[in-house]
C-alpha positions as CSV (number, residue, x, y, z in Angstrom):
1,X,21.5,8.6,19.9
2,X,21.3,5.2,17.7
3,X,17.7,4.9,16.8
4,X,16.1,1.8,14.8
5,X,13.1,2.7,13.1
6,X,11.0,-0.3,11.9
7,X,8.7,0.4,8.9
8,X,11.3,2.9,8.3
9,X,10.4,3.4,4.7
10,X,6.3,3.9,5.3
11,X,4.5,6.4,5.4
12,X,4.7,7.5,9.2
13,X,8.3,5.7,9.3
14,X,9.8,7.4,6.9
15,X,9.0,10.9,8.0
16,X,9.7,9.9,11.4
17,X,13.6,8.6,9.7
18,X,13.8,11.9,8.1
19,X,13.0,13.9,11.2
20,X,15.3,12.1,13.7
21,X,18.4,12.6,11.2
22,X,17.4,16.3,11.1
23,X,17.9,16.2,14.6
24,X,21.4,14.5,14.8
25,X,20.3,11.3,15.8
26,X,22.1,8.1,14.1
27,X,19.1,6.2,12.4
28,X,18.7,3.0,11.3
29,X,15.8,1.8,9.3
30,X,14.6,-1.6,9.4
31,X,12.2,-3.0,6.3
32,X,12.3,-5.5,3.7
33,X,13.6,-4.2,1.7
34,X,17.3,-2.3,1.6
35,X,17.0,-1.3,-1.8
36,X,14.0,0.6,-1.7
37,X,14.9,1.9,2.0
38,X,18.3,3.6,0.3
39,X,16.9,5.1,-2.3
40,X,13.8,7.0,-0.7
41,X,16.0,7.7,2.1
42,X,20.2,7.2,1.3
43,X,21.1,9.0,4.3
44,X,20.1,6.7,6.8
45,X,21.4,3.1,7.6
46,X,19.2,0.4,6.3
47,X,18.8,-3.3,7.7
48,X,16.3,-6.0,5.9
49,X,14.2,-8.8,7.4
50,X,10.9,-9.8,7.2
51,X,9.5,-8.9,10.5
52,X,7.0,-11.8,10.4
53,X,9.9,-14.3,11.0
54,X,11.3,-12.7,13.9
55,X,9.2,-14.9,16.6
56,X,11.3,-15.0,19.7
57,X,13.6,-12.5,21.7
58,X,16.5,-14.5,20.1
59,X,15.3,-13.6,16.4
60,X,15.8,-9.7,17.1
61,X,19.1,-9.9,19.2
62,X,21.2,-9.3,15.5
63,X,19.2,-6.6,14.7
64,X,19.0,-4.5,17.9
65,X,22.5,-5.2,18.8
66,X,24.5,-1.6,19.6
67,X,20.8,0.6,19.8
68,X,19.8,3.0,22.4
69,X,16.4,3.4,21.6
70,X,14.0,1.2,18.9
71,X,10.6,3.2,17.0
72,X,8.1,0.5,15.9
73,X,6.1,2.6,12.9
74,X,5.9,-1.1,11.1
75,X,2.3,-2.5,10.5
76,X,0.3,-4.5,8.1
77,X,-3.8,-3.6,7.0
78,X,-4.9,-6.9,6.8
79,X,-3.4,-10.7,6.4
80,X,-2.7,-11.3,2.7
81,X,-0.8,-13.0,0.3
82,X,2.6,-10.9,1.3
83,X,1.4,-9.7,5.3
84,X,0.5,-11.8,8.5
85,X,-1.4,-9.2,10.8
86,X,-0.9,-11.2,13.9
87,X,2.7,-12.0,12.6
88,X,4.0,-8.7,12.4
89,X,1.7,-6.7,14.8
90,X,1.6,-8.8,18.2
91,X,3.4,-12.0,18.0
92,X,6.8,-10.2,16.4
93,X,6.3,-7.0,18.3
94,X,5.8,-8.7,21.7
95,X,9.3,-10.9,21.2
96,X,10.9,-7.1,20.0
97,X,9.9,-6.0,23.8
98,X,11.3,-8.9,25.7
99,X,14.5,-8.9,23.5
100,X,14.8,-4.9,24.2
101,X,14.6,-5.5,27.7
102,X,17.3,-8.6,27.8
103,X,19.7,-6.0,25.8
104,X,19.0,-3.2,27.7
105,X,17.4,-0.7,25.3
106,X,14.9,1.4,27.3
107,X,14.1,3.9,25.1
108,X,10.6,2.1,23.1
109,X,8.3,4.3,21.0
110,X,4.9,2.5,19.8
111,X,3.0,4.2,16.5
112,X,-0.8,2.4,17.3
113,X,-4.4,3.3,16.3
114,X,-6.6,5.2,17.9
115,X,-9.0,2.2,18.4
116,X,-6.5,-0.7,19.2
117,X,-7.8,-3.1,21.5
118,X,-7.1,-6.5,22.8
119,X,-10.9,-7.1,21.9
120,X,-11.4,-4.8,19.1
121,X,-13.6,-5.8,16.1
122,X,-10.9,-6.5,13.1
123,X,-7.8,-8.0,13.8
124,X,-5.5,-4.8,12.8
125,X,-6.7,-3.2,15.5
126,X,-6.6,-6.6,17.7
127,X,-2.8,-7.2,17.2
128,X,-1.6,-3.6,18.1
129,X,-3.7,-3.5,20.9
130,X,-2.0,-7.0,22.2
131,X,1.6,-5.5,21.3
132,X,0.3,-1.6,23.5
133,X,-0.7,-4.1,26.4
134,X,2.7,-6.2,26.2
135,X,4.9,-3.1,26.1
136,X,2.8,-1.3,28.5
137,X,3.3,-4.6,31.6
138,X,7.4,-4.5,30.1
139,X,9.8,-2.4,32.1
140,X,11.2,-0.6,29.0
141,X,10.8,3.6,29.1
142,X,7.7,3.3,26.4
143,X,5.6,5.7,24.8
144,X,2.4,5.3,22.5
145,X,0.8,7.4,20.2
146,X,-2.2,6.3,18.7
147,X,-2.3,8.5,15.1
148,X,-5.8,9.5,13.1
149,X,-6.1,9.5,9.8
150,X,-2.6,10.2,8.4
151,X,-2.0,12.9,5.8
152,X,1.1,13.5,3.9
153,X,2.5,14.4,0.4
154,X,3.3,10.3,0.1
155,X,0.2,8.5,-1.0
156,X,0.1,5.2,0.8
157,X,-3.0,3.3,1.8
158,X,-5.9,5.3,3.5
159,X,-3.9,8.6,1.7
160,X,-3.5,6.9,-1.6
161,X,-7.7,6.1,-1.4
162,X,-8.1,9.6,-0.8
163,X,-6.7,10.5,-3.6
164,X,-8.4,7.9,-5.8
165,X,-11.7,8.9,-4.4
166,X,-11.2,12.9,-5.4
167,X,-10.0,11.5,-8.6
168,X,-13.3,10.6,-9.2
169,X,-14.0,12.5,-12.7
170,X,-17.5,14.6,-12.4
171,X,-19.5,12.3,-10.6
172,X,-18.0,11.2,-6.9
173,X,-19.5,7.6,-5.7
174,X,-18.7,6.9,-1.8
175,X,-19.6,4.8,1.4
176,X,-19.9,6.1,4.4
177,X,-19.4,9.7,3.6
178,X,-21.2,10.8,6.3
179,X,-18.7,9.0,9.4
180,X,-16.5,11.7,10.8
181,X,-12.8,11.7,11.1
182,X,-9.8,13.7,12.8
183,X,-6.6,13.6,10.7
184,X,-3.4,14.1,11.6
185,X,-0.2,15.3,9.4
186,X,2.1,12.8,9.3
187,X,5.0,15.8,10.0
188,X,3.2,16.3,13.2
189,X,3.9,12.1,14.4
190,X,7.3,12.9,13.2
191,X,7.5,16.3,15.9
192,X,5.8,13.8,18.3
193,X,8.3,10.9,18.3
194,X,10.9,13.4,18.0
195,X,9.7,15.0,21.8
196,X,9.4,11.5,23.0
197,X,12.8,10.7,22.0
198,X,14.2,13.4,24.1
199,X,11.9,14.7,26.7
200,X,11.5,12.1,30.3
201,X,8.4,13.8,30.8
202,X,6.7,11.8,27.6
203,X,7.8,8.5,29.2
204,X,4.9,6.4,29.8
205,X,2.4,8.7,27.9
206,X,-0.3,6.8,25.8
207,X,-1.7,9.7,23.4
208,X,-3.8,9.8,20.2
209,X,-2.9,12.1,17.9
210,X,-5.3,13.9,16.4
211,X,-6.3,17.6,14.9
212,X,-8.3,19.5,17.1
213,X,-11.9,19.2,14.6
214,X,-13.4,16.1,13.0
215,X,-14.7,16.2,9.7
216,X,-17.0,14.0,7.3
217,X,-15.0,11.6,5.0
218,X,-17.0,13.3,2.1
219,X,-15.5,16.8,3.3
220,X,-12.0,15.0,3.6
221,X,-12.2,14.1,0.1
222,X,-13.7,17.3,-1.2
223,X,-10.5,19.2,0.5
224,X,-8.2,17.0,-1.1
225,X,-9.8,17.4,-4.7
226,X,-9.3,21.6,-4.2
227,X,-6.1,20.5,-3.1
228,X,-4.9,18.6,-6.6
229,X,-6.7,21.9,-8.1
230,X,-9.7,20.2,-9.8
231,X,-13.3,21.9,-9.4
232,X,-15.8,19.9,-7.0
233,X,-17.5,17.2,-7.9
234,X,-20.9,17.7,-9.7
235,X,-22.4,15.4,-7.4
236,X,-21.6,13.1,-5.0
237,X,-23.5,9.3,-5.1
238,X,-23.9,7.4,-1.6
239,X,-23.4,3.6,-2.6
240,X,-25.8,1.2,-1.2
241,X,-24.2,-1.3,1.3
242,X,-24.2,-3.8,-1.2
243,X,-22.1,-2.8,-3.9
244,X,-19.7,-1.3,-0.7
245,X,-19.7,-5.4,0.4
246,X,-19.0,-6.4,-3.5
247,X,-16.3,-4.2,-3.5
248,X,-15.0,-5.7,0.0
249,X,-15.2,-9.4,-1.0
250,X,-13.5,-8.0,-4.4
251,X,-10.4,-6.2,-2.6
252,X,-10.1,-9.1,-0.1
253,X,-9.3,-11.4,-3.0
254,X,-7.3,-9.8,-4.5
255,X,-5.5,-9.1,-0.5
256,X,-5.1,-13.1,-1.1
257,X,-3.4,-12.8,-4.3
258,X,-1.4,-10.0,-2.9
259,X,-2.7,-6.8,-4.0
260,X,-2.6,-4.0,-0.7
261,X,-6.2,-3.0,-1.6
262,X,-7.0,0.1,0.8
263,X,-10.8,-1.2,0.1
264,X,-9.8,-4.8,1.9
265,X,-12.7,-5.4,5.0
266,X,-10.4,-4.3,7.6
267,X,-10.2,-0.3,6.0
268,X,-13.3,-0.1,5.6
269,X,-14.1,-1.4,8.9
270,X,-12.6,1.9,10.2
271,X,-14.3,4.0,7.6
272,X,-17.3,2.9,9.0
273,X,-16.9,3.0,12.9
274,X,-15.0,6.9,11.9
275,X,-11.9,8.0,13.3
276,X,-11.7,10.0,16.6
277,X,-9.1,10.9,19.7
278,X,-8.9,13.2,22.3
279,X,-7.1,16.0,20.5
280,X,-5.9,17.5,24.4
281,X,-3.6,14.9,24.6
282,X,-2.4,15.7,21.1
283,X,-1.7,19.4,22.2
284,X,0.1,18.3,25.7
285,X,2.6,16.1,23.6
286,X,2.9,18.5,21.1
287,X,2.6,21.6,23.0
288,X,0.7,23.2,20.4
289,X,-2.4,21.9,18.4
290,X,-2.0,19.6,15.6
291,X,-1.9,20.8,12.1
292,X,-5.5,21.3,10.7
293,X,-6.7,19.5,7.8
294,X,-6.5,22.3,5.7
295,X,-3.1,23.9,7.0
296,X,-1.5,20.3,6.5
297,X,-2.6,20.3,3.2
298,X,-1.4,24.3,2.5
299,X,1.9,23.1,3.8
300,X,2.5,20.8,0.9
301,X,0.8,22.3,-2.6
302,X,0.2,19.6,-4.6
303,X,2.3,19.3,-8.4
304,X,1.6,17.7,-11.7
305,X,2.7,14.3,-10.2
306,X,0.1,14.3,-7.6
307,X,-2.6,14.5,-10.4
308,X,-1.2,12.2,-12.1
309,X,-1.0,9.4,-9.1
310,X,-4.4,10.3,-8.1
311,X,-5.8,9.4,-11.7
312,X,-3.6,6.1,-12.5
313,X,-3.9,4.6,-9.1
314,X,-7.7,5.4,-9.8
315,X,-7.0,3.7,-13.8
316,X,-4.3,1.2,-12.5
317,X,-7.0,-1.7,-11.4
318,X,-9.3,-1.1,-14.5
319,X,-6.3,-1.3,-16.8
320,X,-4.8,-4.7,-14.9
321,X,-7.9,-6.3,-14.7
322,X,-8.8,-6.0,-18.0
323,X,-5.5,-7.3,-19.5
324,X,-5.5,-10.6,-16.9
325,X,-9.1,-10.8,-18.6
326,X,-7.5,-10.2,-22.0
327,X,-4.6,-13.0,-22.0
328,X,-7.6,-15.2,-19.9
329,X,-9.9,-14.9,-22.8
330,X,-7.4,-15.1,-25.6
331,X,-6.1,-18.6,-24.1
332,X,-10.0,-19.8,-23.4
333,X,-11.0,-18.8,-27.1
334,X,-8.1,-20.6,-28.3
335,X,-8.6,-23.4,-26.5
336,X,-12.5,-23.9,-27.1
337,X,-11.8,-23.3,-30.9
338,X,-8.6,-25.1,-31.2
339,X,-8.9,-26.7,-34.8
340,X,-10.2,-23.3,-36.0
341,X,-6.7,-21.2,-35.0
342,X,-4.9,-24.1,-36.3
343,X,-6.5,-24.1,-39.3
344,X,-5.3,-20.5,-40.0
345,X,-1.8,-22.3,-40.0
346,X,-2.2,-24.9,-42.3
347,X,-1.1,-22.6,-45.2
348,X,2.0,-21.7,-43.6
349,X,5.6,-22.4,-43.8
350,X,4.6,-23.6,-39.9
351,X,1.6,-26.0,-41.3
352,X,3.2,-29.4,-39.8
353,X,3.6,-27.7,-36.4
354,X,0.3,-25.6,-36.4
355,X,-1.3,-27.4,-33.8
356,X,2.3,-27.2,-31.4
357,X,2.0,-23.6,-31.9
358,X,-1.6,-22.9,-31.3
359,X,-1.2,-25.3,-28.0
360,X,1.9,-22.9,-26.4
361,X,0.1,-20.2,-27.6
362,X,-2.8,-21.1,-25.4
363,X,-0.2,-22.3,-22.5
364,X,1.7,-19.2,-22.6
365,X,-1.6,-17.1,-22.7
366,X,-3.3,-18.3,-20.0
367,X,0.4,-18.7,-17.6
368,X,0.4,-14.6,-18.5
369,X,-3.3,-13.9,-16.9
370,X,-2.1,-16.0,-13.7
371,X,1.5,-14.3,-13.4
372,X,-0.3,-11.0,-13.4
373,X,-3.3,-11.8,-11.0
374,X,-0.4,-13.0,-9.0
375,X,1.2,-10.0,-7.3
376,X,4.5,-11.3,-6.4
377,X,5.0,-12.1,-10.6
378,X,3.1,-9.1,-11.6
379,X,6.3,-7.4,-13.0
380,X,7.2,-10.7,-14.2
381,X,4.1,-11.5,-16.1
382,X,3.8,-7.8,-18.0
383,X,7.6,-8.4,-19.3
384,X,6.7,-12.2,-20.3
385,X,3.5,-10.4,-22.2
386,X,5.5,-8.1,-23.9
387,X,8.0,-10.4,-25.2
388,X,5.5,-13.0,-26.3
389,X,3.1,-10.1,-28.4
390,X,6.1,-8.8,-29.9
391,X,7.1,-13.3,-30.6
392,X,3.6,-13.2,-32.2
393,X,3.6,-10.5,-34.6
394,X,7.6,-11.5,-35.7
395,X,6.1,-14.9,-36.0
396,X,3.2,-14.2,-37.6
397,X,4.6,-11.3,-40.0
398,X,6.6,-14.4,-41.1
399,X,3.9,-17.1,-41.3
400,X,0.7,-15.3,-41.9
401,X,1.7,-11.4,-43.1
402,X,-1.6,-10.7,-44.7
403,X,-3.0,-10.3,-41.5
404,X,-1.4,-7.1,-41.3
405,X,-4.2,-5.8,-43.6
406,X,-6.6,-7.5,-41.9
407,X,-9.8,-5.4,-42.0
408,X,-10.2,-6.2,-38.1
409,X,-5.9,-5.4,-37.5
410,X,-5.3,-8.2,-35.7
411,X,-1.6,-7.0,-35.5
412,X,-2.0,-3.4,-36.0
413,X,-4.0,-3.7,-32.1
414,X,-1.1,-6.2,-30.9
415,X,1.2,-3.8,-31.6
416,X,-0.9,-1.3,-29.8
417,X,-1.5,-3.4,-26.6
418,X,2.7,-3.5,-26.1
419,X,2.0,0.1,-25.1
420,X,-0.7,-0.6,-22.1
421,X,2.1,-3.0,-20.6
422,X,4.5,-0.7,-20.7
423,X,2.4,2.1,-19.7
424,X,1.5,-0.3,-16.5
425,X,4.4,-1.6,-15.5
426,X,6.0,2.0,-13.5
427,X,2.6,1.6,-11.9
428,X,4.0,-1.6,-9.9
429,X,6.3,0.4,-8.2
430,X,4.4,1.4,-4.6
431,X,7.6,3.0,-2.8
């Protein structure tokens, strides 16, 4: 069978890719990006488009042209700098079901949310619930499955803040530790859409997906620290809803800039109303339970790598922020003491131009601390930082070298500062 897979690259999608071609199925992935689709996955056909754009039945034709069946595991947390929730979710989705059935493709599989509604509280689970209702009234052979909490050896997301949350050294500080949760291994969606895919007797099923016990989120991220093989925590601090609604506001602008904060108001919307499904419905579709917590996690032991990408996605917004604060301060000083820094210059070969060079100094600086608050120049801004340090201490080694025996090493710690950048700019990658 020809099977598109939108979100083919994700989390769900991709083990949902890599399950179908185990099966013999001819898979296509759909994301935005090709590159990143063939490397994670080269064995599968790869198609790119931003799925925001794709408004009307006529939009998807090109891309659903020659398909016998079409898997929607696409999705977006919250509206953003880079995602549109209602874009991609409903309004997209919708025009995907009306073009399916004007080509013919009857086979539809839906990844939702336990809680997606047409009147639920956040817009994430708003959308999905308009784009279950709109396939649900089409005439297309549909199936949903509403997945828990997600667990998988890829850290995206909810399973990336997992992971940052067990990272936690000694002390673990949490909200809503107490809210329980059924998880579900994301090998165990893959079986799921697999069944659907073959069986008639899953058409027209709606079914969470969901291990048979619920757990406390502080439990969750107590097995996930024995997992990455690091003692338990000494103790664990419940945060008062204040700093929790800080930390919101916080993520959510940095969602505008963006940054796919899994701390943005719609995740921890869910955190706090917990995550539940009927796990019978789980066990009819699969025709077995679902993977336990702890036998998901036994099923994958966790390596070197996964210790490392719990502690530098825990590290990686520390160390960001405080370089856009660096460059922002550096350019601020220089601006506010303008005649001092050029007067460092006037002894120098350069002492006609000081004040030219002090001026793009302060340009270039503060440019930097935007381009890397900005997440679509991130990359961008860490390479211009690098080249400009390493401009700075030629140029100065040239027009000011006793400063290299400055008591304070005013070079000596530029030189050092090349190696944060470099150490954060693999951290960029999030496929």
């Amino acid at each position: 069978m020809r099977i598109l897979v939108l979100g083919g690259y994700g989390l769900i999608g991709s083990a949902i890719v890599r399950r179908l071609i185990a099966d013999g199925h001819e898979v296509t992935g759909l994301g935005r990006s090709r590159s990143a689709g063939e490397r994670l996955i080269p064995s599968a056909s790869w198609r790119t488009v931003d799925i925001a754009r794709l408004t009307t039945p006529g939009d998807w034709q090109p891309f659903i042209a020659g398909f016998d069946a079409v898997i929607n595991a696409s999705g977006a947390l919250q509206s953003g700098g880079r995602d549109n929730v209602s874009a991609v979710q409903s309004t997209a989705i919708k025009s995907l079901i009306d073009a399916c059935e004007a080509a013919d493709i009857q086979r539809f599989v839906q990844i939702s949310a336990p809680m997606a509604a047409a009147d639920a509280s956040t817009d994430f689970m708003r959308s999905k619930g308009e784009a279950d209702a709109h396939l649900k009234a089409s005439s297309l052979d549909w199936t949903v499955y509403r997945p828990g909490l997600v667990i998988g050896h890829a850290a995206y997301g909810g399973t990336a803040l997992l992971r940052m949350l067990a990272a936690q050294p000694a002390v673990g500080l949490m909200a809503f530790g107490d809210q329980r949760i059924q998880a579900i291994a994301v090998d165990d969606i893959a079986e799921a859409v697999a069944r659907a895919i073959d069986r008639e007797e899953l058409i027209g099923v709606d079914a969470d997906l969901v291990e048979d016990s619920d757990h406390a989120l502080v439990d969750i991220v107590a097995a996930i620290r024995r997992w990455l093989g690091w003692a338990p925590h000494a103790a664990i601090i419940a945060l008062p809803r204040w700093i929790t609604s800080v930390m919101v506001v916080l993520a959510n602008l940095a969602g505008a800039l963006g940054w796919r904060s899994p701390l943005r108001s719609n995740a921890v919307k869910v955190l706090e109303d917990g995550i539940s499904g009927d796990a019978s419905q789980t066990r009819r579709v699969l025709g077995r339970p679902a993977l336990s917590l702890t036998e998901t996690l036994n099923s994958m032991p966790a390596t070197l790598a996964d210790r490392w990408h719990a502690r530098l996605s825990l590290l990686f917004p520390i160390a960001l922020s405080g370089l856009i604060l660096f460059w922002l301060v550096s350019g601020l000083i220089g601006a506010l003491h303008f005649a001092e820094a050029s007067r460092v210059l006037s002894s120098s070969p350069a002492a006609a131009i000081s004040g030219w060079l002090v001026a793009a100094g302060i340009i270039a600086d503060l440019g930097i601390a935007a381009g890397l608050a900005w997440r679509k120049t991130t990359a961008w801004a860490v390479k211009a930082a690098i080249a400009l340090t390493l401009s700075y201490l030629a140029l100065g080694s040239w027009l000011t070298p006793e400063l290299w025996a400055d008591p304070l090493g005013p070079f000596v710690k530029s030189a050092t500062l090349i190696l944060l950048h470099l150490m954060v700019l693999p951290l960029l990658e999030e496929r």
